[in-house]
N, C-alpha and C positions, 0 to 999 in steps of 0.2 A: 485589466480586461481578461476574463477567464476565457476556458477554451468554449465555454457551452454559452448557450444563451438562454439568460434567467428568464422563464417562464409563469405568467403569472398564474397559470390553473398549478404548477407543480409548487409552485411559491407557495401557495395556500393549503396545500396537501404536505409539504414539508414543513411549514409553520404549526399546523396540527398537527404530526406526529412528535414536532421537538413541544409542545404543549403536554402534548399527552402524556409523555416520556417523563415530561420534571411536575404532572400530577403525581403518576403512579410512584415514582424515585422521590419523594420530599427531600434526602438527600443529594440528589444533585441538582446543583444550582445554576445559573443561566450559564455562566463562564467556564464552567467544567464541562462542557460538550461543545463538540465542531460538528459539521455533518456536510457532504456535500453527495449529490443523487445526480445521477444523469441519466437521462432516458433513450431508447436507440427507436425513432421512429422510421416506419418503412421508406424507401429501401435502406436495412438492416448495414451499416459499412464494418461494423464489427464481426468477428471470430468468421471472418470469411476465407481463410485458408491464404491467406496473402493475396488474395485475387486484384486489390488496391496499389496502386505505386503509392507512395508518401504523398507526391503532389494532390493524386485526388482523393486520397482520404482525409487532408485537413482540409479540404473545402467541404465536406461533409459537413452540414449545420447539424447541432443535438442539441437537444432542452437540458436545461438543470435546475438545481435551489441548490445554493448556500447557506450555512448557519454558520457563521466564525469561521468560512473557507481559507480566509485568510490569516488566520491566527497561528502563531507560532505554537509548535506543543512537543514537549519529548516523545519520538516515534517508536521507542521502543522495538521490538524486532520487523514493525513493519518497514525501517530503513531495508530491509536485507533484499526488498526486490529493487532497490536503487542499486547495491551493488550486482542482483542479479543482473539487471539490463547492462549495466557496465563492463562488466566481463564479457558478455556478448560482443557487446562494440567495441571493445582491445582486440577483439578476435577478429570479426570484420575488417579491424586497420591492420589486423596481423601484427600487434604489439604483444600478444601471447597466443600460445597454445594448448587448448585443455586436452593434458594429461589424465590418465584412468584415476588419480588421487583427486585432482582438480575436481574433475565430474563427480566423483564420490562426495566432495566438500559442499558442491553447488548442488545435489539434489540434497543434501541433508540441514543444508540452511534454509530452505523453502519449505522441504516435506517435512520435519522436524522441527525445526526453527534452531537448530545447534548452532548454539555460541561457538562452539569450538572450530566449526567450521566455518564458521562464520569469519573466524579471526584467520584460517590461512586463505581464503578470497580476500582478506583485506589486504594480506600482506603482498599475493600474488598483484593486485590489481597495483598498487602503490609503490611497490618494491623494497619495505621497510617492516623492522620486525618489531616486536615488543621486546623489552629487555630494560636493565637498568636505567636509572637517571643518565643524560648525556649531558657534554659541557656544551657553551651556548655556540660554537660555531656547528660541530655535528648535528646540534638537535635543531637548527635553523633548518638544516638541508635536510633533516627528516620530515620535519613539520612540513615543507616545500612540496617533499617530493607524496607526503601523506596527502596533500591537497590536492593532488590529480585528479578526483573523483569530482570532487567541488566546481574543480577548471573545465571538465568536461560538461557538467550538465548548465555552466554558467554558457557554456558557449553554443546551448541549443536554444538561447536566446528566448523560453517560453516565459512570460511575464508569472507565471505561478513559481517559477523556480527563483526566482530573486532573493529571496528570504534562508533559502535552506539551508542546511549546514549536515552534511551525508561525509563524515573525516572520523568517523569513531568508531572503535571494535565495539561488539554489543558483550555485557559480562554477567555471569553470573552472582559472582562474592565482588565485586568491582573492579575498577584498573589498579595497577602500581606500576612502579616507576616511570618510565619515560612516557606510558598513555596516561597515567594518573596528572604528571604535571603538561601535559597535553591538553588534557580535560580544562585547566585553569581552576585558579584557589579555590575563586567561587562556581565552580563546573559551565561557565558561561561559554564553554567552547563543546557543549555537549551536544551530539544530535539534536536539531531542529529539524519539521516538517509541518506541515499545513495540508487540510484535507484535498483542498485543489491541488497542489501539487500532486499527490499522491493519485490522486484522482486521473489528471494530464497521464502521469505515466500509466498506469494503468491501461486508460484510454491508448494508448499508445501501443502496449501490447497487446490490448486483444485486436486489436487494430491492425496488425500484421507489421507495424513497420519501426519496432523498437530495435534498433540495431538494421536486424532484416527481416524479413518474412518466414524466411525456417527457421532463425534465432528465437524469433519470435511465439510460433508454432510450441517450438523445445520449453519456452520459458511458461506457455500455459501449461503445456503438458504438467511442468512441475508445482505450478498451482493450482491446478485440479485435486480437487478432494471429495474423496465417497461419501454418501449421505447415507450408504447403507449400515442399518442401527447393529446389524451382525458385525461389520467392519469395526463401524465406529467402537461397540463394546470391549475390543480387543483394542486398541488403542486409545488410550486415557490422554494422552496429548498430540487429539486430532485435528487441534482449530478447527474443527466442526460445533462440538459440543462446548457451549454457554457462549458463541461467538454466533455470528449470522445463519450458518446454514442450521441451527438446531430450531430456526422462527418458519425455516422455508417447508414445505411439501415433499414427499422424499423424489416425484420424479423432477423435481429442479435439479440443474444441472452448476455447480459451484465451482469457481475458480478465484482461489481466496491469499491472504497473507494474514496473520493474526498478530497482534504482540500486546504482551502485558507484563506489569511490573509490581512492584507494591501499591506506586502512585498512578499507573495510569493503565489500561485495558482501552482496547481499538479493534479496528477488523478491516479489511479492506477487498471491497470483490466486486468481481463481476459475475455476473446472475440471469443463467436461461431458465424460463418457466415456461410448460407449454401454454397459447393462448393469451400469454401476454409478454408485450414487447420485452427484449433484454434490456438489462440496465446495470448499471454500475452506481454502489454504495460505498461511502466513505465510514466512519464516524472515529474519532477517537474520543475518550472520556479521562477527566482527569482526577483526580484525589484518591485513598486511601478506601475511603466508602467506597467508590467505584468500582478497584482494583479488584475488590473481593467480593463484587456481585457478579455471578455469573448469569443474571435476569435480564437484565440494562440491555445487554445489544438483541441479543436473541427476538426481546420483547419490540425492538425497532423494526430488526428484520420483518417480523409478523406487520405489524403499523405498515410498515412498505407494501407488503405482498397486499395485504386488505386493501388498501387506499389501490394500489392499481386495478385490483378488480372491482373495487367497485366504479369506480370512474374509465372505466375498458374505453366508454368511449371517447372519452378524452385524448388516446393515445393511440388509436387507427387510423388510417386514411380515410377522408369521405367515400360512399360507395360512390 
């Protein structure tokens, strides 16, 4: 049971745009794309400044469509806002405290998408480092203690998180030693995620009550990204450009996570346009062909934005 309720006017607007998508891509095939879309019809419970307590923002109903919501897919750096929210909530338990280096790590794995900081948020959240091969008792109690991340989001009990697996540093030239045989022979212990999940969280944070409401607040701030083509031109790796906001209008307003790899390219946001309702996009894409189109999402983006203008009235209140 996901968080949204599948919608059949959205059902039929989402089944058109993953249509259109694998006309225009003859390279990608049914199975190499996920997608999941959720719409914010009025009253708006999202990016409302935490004005919600938890309780009444999950009785908030919202529409969605799924394609393969459910499917397991390597996340590539969009894992990094699962550790973002988790650092948050150690905070809130007061199981740490962000230091001015921490802060520095955690805006440059969002704004940047740095591996490197990526890998001491992993270490801080976890309390374990990378480093040589270990013998089987030490690297039990690493693996254990690596799993906290896992233990946490198992115990917020959302039926989209069942599946996941959020226990891996993200790398550039790969793991070695003790994360390499972490990884497993056949890499079966690699990050997993699924677009509803990603989605839930998301939903969560613009929601005000990922962790907390100022936690939360903090964690859009750092996924917000300029649509400005002046900005964008100086920065060459702005998850803006050939990801979702380069399909949007420049006065939409973006709050994104991107990641891509050889084999797979994703996007993940939430999305204010004036005049039409806000919404949240998922999609990841898989293979090699994908990896290296930068058309593929951008071109969804666009299909999105079209499809809700033209159907506006689909997605108002009755007068």
């Amino acid at each position: 049971m996901a968080f949204f309720h599948p919608d059949p006017k959205i059902q039929t607007l989402g089944t058109g745009i993953i249509e259109a998508t694998r006309s225009k891509f003859p390279a990608l095939s049914a199975n190499q794309i996920a997608m999941t879309w959720v719409i914010y019809d009025p009253p708006v419970s999202v990016n409302t400044g935490g004005a919600l307590t938890p309780e009444e923002f999950w009785k908030y109903p919202v529409r969605g469509f799924a394609y393969r919501g459910i499917e397991r897919i390597y996340p590539a750096s969009v894992v990094k806002l699962f550790y973002l929210v988790a650092v948050y909530e150690w905070v809130e338990k007061r199981m740490l405290q962000i230091s001015p280096e921490l802060e520095r790590a955690i805006k440059d794995m969002i704004a940047h998408s740095s591996n490197d900081a990526t890998s001491l948020v992993v270490d801080v959240l976890t309390g374990t480092t990378s480093g040589p091969e270990l013998s089987p008792g030490p690297f039990e109690t690493w693996k254990y203690q690596r799993n906290i991340i896992n233990r946490y989001f198992q115990s917020l009990n959302w039926p989209e998180l069942e599946s996941i697996n959020v226990n891996q540093k993200t790398w550039g030239d790969g793991a070695y030693g003790r994360e390499r045989a972490f990884l497993g022979e056949l890499m079966e212990n690699r990050n997993m995620l699924t677009t509803n999940a990603t989605a839930r969280l998301i939903h969560s944070i613009v929601g005000g009550v990922a962790a907390s409401s100022e936690a939360s607040q903090t964690m859009m701030q750092l996924m917000h990204r300029n649509l400005d083509p002046v900005a964008l031109a100086e920065d060459p790796e702005n998850q803006v450009t050939e990801f979702f906001g380069e399909g949007l209008p420049e006065n939409a307003k973006l709050w994104s996570k991107a990641g891509w790899t050889s084999q797979v390219r994703h996007d993940a946001a939430y999305i204010e346009i004036p005049d039409l309702p806000p919404y949240l996009l998922v999609v990841f894409t898989e293979g090699k062909s994908q990896s290296k189109n930068p058309e593929i999402l951008p071109y969804i983006s666009q299909l999105v934005v079209a499809a809700m203008r033209d159907s506006i009235g689909d997605f108002l209140p009755p007068a």
